[in-house]
mmJSON file of the N, C-alpha and C atoms, coordinates in Angstrom:
{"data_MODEL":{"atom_site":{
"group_PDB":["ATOM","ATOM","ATOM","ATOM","ATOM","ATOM","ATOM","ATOM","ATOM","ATOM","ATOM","ATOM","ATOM","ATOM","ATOM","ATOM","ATOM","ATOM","ATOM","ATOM","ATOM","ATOM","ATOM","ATOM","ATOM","ATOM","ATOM","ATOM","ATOM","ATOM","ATOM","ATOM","ATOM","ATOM","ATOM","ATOM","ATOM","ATOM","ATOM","ATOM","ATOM","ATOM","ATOM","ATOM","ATOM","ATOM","ATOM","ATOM","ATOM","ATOM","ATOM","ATOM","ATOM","ATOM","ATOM","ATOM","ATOM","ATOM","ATOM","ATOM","ATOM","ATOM","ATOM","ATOM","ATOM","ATOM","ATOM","ATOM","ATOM","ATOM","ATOM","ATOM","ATOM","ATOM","ATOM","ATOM","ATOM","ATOM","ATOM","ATOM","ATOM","ATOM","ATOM","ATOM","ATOM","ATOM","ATOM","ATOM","ATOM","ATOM","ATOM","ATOM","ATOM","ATOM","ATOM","ATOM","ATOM","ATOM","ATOM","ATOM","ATOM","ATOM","ATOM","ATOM","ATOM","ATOM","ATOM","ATOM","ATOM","ATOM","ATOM","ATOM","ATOM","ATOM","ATOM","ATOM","ATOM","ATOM","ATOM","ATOM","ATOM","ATOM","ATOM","ATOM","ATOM","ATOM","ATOM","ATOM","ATOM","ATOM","ATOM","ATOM","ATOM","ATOM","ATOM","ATOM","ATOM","ATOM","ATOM","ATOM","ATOM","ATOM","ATOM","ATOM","ATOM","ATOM","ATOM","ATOM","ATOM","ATOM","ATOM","ATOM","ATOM","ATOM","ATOM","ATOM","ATOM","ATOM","ATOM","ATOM","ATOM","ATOM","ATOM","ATOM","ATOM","ATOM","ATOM","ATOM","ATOM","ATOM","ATOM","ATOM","ATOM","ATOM","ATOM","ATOM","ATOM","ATOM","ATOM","ATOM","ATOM","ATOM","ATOM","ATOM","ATOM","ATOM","ATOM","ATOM","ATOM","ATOM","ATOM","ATOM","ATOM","ATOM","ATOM","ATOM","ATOM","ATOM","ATOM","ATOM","ATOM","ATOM","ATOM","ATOM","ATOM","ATOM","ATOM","ATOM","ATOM","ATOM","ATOM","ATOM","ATOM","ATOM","ATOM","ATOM","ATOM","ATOM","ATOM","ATOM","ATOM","ATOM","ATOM","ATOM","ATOM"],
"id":[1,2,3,4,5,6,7,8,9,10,11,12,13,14,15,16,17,18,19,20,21,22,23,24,25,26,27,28,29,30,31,32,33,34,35,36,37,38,39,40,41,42,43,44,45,46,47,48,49,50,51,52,53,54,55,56,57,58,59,60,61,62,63,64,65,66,67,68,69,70,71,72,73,74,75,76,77,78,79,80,81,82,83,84,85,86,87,88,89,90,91,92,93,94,95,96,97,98,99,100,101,102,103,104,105,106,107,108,109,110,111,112,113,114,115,116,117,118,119,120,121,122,123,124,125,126,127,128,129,130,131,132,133,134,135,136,137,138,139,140,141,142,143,144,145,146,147,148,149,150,151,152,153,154,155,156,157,158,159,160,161,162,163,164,165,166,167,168,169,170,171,172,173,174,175,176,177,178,179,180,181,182,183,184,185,186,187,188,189,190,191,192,193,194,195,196,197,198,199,200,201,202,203,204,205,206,207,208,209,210,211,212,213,214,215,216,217,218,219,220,221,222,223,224,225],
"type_symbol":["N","C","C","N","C","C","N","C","C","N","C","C","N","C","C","N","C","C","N","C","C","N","C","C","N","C","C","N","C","C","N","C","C","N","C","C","N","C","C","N","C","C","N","C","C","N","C","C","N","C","C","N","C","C","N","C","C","N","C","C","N","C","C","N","C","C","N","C","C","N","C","C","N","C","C","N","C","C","N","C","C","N","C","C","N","C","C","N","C","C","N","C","C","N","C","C","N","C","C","N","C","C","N","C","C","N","C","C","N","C","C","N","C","C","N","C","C","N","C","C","N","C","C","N","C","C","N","C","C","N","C","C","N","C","C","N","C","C","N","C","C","N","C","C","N","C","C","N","C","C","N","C","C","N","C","C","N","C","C","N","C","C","N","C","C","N","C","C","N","C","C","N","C","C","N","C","C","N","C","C","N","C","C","N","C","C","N","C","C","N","C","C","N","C","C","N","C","C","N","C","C","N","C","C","N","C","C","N","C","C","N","C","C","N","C","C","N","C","C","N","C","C","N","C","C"],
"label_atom_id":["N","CA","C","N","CA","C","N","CA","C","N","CA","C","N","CA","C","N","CA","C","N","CA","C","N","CA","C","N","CA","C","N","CA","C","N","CA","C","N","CA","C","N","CA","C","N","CA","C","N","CA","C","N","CA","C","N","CA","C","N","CA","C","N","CA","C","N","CA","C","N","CA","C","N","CA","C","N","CA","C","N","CA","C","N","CA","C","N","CA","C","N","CA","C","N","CA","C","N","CA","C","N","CA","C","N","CA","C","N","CA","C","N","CA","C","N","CA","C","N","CA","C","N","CA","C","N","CA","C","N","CA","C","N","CA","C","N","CA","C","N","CA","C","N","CA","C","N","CA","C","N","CA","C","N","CA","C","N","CA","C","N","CA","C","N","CA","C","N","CA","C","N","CA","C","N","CA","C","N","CA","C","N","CA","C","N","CA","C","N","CA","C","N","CA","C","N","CA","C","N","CA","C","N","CA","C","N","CA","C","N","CA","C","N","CA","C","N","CA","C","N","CA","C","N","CA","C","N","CA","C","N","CA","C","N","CA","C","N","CA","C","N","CA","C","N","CA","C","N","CA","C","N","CA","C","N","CA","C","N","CA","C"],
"label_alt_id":[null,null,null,null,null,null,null,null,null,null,null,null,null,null,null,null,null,null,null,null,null,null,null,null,null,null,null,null,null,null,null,null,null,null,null,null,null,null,null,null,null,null,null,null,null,null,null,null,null,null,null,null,null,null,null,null,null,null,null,null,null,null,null,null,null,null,null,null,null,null,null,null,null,null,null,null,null,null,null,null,null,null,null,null,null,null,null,null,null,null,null,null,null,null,null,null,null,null,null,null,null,null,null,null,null,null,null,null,null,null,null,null,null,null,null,null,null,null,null,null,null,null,null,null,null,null,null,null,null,null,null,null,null,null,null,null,null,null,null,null,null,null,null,null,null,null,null,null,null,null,null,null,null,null,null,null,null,null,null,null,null,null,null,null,null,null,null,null,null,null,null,null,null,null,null,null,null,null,null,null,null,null,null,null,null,null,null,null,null,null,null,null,null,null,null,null,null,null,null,null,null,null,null,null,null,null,null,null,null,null,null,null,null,null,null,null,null,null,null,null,null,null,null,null,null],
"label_comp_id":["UNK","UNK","UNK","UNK","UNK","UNK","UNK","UNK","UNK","UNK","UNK","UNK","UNK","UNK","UNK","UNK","UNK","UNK","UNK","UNK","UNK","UNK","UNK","UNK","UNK","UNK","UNK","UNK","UNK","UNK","UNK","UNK","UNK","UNK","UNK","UNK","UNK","UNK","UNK","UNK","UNK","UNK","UNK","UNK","UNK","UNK","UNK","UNK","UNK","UNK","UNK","UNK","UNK","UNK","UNK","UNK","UNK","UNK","UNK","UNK","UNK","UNK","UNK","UNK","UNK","UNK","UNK","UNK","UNK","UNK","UNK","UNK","UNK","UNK","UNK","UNK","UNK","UNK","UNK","UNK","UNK","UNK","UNK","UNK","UNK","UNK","UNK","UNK","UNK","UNK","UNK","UNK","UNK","UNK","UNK","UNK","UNK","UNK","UNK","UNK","UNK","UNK","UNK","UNK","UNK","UNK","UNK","UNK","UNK","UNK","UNK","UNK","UNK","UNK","UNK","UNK","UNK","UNK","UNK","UNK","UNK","UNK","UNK","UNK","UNK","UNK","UNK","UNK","UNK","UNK","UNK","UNK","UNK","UNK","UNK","UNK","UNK","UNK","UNK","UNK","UNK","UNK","UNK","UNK","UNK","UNK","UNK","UNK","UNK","UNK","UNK","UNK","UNK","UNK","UNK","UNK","UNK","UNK","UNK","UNK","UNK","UNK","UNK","UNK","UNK","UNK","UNK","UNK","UNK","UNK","UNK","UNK","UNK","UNK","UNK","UNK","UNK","UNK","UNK","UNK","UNK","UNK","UNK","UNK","UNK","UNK","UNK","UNK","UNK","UNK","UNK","UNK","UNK","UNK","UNK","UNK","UNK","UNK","UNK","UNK","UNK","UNK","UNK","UNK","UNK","UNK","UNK","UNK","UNK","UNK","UNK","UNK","UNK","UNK","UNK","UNK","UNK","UNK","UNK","UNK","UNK","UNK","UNK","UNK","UNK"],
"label_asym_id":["A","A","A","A","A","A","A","A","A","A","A","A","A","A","A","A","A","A","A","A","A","A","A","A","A","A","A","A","A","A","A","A","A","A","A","A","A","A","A","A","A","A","A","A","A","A","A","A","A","A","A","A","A","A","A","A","A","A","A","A","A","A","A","A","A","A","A","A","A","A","A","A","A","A","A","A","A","A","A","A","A","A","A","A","A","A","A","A","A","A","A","A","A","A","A","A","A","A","A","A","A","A","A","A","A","A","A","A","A","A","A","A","A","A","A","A","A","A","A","A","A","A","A","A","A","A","A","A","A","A","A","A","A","A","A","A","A","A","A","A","A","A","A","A","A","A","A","A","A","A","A","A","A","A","A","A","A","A","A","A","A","A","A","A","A","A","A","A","A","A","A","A","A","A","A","A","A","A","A","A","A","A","A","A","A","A","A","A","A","A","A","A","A","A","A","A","A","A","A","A","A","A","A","A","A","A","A","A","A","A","A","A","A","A","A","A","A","A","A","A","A","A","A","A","A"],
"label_entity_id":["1","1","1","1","1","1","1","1","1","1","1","1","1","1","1","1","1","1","1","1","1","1","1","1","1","1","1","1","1","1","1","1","1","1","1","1","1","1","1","1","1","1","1","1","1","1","1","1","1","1","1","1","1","1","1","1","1","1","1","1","1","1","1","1","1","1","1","1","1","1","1","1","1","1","1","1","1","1","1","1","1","1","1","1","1","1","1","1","1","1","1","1","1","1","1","1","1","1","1","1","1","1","1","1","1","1","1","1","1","1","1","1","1","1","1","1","1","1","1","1","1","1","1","1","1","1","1","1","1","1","1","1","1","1","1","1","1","1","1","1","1","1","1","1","1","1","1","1","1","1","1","1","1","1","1","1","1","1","1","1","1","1","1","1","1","1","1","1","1","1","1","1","1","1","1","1","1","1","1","1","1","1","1","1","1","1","1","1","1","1","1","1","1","1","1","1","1","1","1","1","1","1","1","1","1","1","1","1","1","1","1","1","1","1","1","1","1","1","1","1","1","1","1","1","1"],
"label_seq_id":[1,1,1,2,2,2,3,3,3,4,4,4,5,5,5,6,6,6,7,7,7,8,8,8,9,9,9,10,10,10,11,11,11,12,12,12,13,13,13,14,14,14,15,15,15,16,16,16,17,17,17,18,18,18,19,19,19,20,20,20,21,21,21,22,22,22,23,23,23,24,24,24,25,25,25,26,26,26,27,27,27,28,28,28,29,29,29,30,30,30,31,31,31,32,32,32,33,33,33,34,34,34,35,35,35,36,36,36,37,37,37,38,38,38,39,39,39,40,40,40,41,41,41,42,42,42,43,43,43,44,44,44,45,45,45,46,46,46,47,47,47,48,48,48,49,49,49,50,50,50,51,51,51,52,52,52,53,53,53,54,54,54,55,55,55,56,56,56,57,57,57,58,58,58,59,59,59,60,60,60,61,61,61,62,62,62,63,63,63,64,64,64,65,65,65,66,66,66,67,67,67,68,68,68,69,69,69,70,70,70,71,71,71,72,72,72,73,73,73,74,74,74,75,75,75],
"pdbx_PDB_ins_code":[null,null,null,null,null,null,null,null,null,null,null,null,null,null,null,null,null,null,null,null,null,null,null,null,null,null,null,null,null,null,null,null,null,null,null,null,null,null,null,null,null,null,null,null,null,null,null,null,null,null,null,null,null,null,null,null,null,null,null,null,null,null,null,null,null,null,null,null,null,null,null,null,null,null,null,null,null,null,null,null,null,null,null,null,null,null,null,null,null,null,null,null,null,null,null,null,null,null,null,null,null,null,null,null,null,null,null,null,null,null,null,null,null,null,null,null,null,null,null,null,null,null,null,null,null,null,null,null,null,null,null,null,null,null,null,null,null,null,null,null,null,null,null,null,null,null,null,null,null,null,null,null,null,null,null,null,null,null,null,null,null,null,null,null,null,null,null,null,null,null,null,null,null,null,null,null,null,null,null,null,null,null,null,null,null,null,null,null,null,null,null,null,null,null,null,null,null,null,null,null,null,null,null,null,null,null,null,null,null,null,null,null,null,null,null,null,null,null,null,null,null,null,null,null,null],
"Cartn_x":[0.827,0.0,0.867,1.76,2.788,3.162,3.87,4.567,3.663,2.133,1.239,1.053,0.913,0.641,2.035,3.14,4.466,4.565,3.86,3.738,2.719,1.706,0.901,1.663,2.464,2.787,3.583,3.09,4.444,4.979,6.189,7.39,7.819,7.885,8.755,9.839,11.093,12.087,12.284,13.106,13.402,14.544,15.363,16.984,17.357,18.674,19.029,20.449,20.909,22.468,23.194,24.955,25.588,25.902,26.826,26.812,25.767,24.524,23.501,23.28,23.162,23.28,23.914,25.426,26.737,26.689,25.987,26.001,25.094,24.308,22.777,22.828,23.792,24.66,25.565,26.053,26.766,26.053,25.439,24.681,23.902,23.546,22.508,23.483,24.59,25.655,25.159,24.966,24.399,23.606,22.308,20.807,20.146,18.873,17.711,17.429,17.759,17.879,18.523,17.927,18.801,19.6,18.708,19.121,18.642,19.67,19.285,17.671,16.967,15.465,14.335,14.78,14.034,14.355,15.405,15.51,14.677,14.822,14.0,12.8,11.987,10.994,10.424,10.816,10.863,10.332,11.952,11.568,10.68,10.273,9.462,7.962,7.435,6.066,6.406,7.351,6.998,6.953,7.636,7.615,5.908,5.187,4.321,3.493,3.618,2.68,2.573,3.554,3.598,2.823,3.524,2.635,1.251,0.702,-0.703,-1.261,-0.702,-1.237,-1.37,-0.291,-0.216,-1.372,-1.405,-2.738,-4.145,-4.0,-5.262,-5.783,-4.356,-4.594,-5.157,-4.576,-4.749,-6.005,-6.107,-8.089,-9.103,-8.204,-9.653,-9.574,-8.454,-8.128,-9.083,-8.913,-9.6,-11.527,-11.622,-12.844,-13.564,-12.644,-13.043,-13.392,-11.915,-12.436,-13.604,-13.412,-14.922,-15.954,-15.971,-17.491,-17.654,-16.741,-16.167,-16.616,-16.346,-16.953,-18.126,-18.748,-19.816,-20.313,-20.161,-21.075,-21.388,-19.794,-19.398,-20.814,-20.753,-21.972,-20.712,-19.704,-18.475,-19.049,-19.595,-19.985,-21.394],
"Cartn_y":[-1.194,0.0,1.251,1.278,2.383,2.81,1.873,1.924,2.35,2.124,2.702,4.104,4.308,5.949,6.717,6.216,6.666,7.343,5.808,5.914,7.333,6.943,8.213,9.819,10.189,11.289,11.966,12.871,13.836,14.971,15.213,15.859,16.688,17.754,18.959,19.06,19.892,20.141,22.22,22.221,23.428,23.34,24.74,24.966,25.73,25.867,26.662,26.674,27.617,28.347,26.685,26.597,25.183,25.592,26.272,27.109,26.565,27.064,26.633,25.362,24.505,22.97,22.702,22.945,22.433,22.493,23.328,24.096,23.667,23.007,22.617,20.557,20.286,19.013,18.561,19.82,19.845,19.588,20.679,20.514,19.317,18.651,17.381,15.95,16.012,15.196,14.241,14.878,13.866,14.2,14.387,14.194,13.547,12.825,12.295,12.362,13.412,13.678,12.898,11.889,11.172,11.964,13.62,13.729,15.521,16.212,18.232,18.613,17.24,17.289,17.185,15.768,15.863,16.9,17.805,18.13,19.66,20.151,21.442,21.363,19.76,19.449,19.721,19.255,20.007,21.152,22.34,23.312,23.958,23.952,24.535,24.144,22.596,22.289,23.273,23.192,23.835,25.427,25.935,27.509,27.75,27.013,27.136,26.892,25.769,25.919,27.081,27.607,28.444,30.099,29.949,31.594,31.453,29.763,29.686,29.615,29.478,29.552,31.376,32.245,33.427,34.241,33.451,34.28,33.951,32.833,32.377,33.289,33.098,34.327,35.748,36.305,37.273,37.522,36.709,36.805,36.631,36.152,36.058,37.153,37.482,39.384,40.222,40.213,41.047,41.326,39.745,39.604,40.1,39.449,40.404,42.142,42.657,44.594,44.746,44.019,44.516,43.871,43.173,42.7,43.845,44.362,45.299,46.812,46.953,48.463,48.234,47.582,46.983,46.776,46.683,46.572,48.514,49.045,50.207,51.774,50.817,51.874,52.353,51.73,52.485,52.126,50.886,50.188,49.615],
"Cartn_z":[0.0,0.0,0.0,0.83,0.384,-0.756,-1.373,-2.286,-3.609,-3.497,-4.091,-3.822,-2.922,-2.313,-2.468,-2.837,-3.363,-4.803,-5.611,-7.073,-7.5,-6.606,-6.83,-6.623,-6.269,-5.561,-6.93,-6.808,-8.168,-7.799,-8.533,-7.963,-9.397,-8.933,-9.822,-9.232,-10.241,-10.159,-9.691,-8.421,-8.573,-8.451,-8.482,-9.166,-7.674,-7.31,-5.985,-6.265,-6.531,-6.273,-5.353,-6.581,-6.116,-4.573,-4.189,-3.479,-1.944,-1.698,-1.078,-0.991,-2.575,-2.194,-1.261,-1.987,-1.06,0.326,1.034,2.092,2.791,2.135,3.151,2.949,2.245,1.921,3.049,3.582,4.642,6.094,6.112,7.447,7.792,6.678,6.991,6.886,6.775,6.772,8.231,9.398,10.533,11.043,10.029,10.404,10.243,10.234,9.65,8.254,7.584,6.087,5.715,4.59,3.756,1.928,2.132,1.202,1.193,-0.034,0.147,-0.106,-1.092,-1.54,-0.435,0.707,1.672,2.556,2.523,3.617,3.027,1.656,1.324,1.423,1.161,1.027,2.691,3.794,5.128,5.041,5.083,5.189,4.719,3.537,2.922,3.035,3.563,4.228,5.539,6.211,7.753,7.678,6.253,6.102,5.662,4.653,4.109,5.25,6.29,7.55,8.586,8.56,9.185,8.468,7.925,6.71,6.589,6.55,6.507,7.757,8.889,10.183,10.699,10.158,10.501,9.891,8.31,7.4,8.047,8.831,9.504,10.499,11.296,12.122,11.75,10.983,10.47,9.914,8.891,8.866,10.046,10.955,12.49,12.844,12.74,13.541,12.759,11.325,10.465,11.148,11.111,11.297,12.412,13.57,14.699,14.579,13.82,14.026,13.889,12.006,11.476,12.481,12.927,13.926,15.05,15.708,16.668,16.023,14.657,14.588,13.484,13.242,13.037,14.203,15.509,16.842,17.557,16.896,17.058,16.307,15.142,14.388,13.23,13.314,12.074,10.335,10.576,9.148,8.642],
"occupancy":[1.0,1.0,1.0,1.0,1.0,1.0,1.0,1.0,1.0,1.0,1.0,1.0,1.0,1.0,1.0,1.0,1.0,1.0,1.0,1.0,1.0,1.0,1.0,1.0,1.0,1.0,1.0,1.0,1.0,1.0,1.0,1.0,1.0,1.0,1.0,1.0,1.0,1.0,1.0,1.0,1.0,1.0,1.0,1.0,1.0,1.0,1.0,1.0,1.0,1.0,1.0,1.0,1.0,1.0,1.0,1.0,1.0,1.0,1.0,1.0,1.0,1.0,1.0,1.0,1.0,1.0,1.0,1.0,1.0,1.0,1.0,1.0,1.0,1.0,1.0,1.0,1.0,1.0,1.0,1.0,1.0,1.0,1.0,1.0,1.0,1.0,1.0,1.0,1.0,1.0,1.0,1.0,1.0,1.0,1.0,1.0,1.0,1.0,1.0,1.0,1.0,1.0,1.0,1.0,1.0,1.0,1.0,1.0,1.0,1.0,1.0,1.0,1.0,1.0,1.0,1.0,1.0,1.0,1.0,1.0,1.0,1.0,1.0,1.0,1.0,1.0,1.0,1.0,1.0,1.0,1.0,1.0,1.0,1.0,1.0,1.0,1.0,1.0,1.0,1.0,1.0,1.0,1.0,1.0,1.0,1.0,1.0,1.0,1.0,1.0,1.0,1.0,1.0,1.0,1.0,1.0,1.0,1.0,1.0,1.0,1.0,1.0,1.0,1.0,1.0,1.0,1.0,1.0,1.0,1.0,1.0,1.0,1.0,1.0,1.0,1.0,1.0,1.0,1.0,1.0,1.0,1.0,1.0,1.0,1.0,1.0,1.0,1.0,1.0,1.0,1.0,1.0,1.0,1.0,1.0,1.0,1.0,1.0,1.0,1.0,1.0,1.0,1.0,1.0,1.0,1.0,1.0,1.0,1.0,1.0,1.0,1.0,1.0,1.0,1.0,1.0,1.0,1.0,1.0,1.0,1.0,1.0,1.0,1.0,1.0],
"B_iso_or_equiv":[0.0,0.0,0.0,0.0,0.0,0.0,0.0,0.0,0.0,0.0,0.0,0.0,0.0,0.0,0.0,0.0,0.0,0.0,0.0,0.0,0.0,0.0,0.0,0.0,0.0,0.0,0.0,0.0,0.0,0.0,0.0,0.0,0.0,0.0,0.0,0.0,0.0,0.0,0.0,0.0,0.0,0.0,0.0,0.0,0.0,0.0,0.0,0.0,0.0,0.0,0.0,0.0,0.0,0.0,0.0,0.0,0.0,0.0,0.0,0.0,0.0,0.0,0.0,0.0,0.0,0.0,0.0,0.0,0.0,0.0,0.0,0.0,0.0,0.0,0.0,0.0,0.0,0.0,0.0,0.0,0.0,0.0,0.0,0.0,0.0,0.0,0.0,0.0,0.0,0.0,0.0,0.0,0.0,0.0,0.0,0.0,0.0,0.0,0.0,0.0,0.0,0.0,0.0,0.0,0.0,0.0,0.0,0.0,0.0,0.0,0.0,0.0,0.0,0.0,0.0,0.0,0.0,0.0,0.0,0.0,0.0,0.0,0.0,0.0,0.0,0.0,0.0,0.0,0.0,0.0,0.0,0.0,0.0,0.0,0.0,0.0,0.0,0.0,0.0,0.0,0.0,0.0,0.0,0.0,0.0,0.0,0.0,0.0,0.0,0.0,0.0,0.0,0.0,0.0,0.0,0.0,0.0,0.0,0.0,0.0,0.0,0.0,0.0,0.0,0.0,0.0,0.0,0.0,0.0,0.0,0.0,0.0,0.0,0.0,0.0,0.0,0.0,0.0,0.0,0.0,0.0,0.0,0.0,0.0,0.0,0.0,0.0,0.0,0.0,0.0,0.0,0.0,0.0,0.0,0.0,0.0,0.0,0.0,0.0,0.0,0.0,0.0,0.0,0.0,0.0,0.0,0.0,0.0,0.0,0.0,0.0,0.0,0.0,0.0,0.0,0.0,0.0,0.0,0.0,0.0,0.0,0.0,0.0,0.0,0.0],
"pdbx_formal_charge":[null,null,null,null,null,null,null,null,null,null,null,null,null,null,null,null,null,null,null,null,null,null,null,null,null,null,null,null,null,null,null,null,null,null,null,null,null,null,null,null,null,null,null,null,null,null,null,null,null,null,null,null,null,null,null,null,null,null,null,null,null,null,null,null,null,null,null,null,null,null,null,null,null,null,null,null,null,null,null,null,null,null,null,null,null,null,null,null,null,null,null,null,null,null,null,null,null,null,null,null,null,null,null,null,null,null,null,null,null,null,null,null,null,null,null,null,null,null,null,null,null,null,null,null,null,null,null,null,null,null,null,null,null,null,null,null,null,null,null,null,null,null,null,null,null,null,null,null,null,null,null,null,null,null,null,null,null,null,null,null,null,null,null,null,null,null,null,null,null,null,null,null,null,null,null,null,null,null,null,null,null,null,null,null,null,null,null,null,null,null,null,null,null,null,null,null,null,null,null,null,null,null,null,null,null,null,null,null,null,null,null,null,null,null,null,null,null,null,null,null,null,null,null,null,null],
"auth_seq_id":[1,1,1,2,2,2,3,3,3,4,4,4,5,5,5,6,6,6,7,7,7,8,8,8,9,9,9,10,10,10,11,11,11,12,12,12,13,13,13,14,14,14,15,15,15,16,16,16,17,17,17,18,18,18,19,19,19,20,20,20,21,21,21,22,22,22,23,23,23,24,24,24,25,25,25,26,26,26,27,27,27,28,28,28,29,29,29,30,30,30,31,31,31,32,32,32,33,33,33,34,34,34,35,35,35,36,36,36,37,37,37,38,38,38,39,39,39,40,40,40,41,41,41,42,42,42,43,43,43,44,44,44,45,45,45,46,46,46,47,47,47,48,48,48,49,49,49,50,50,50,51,51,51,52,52,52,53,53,53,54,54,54,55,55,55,56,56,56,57,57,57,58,58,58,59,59,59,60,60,60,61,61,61,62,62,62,63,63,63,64,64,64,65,65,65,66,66,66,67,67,67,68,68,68,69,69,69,70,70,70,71,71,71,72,72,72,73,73,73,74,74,74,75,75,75],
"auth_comp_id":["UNK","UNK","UNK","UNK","UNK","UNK","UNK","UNK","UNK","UNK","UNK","UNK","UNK","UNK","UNK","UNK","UNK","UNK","UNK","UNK","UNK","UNK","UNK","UNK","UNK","UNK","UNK","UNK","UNK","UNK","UNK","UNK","UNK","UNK","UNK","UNK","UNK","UNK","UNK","UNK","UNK","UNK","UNK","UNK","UNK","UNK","UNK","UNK","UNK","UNK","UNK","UNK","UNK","UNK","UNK","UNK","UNK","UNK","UNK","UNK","UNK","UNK","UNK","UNK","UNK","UNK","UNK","UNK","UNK","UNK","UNK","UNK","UNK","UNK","UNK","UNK","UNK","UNK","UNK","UNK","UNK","UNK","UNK","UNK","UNK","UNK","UNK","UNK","UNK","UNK","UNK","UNK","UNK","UNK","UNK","UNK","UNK","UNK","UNK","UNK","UNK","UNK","UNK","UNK","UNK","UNK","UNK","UNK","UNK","UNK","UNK","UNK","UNK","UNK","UNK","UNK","UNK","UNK","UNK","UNK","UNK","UNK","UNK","UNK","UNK","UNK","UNK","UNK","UNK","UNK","UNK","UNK","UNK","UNK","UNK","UNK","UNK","UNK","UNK","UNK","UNK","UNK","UNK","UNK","UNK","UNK","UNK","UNK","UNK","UNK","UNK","UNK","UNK","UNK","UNK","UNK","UNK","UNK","UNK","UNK","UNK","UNK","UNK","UNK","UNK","UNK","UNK","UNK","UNK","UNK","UNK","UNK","UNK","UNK","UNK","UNK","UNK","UNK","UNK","UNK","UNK","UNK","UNK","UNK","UNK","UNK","UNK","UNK","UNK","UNK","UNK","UNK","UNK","UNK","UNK","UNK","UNK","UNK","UNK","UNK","UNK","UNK","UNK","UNK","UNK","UNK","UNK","UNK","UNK","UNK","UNK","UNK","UNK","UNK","UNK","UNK","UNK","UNK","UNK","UNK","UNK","UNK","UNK","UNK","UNK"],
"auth_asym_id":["A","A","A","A","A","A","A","A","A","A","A","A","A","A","A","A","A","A","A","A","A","A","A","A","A","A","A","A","A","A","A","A","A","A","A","A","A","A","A","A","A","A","A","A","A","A","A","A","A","A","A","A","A","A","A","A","A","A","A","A","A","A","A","A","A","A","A","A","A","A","A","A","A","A","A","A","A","A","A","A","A","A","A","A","A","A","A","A","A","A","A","A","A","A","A","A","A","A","A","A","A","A","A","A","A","A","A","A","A","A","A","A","A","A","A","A","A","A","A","A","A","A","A","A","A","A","A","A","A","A","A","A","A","A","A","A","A","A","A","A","A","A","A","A","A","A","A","A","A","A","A","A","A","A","A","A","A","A","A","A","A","A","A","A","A","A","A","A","A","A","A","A","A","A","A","A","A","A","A","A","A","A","A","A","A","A","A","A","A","A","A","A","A","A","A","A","A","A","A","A","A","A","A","A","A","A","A","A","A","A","A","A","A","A","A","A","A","A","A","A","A","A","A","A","A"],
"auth_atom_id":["N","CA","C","N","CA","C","N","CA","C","N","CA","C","N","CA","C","N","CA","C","N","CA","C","N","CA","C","N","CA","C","N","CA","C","N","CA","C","N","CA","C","N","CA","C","N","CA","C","N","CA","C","N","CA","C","N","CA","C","N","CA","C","N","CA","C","N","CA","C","N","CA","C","N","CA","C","N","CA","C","N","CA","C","N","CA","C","N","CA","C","N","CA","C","N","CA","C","N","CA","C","N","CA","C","N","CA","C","N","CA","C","N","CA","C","N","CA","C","N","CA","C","N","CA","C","N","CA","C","N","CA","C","N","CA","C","N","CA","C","N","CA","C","N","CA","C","N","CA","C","N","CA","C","N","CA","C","N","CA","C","N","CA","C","N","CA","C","N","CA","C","N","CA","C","N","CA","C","N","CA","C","N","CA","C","N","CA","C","N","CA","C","N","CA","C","N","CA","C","N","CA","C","N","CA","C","N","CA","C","N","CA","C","N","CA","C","N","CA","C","N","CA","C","N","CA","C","N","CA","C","N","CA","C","N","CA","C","N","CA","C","N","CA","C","N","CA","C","N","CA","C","N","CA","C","N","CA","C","N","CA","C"],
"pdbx_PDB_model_num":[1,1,1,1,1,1,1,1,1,1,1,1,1,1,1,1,1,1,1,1,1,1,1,1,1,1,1,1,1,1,1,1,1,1,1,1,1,1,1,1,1,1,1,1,1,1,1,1,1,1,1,1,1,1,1,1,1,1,1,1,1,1,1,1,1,1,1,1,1,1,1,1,1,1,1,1,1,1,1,1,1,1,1,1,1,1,1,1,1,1,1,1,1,1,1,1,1,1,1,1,1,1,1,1,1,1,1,1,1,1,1,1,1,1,1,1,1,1,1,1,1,1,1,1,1,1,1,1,1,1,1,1,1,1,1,1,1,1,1,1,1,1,1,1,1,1,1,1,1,1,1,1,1,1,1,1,1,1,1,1,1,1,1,1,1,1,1,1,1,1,1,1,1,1,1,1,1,1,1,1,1,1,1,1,1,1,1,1,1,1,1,1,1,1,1,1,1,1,1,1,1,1,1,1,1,1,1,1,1,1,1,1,1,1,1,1,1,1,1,1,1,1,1,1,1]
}}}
């Protein structure tokens, strides 16, 4: 069943300065990362979780004012 839910999965290519490879090649030398792909593939779910947790935020905030000066008589 894995190995099905593997097959299914698709993958693009992005490009990053050798430089940065090299460098982030390095650091994962004695980590859990078996490799520079899983390890961008990481960062970039936990960056994207994060920006979407802040926008979340951010729209509850929104929502609140307007309910707040909409209770106010502003709108």
């Amino acid at each position: 069943m894995a190995r099905q839910a593997k097959e299914k999965r698709k993958y693009t290519t992005i490009t990053i300065p050798t430089l940065l490879y090299e460098s982030i090649s390095k650091r994962i030398e004695k980590t859990g990362f078996s490799s520079v792909s899983d390890y961008a593939t990481y960062v970039l779910r936990e960056t994207t979780a994060e920006l979407n947790a802040a926008e979340g935020s951010r729209s509850k905030s929104d929502s609140e004012i307007m309910r707040k000066l909409k209770a106010l008589g502003y709108m």
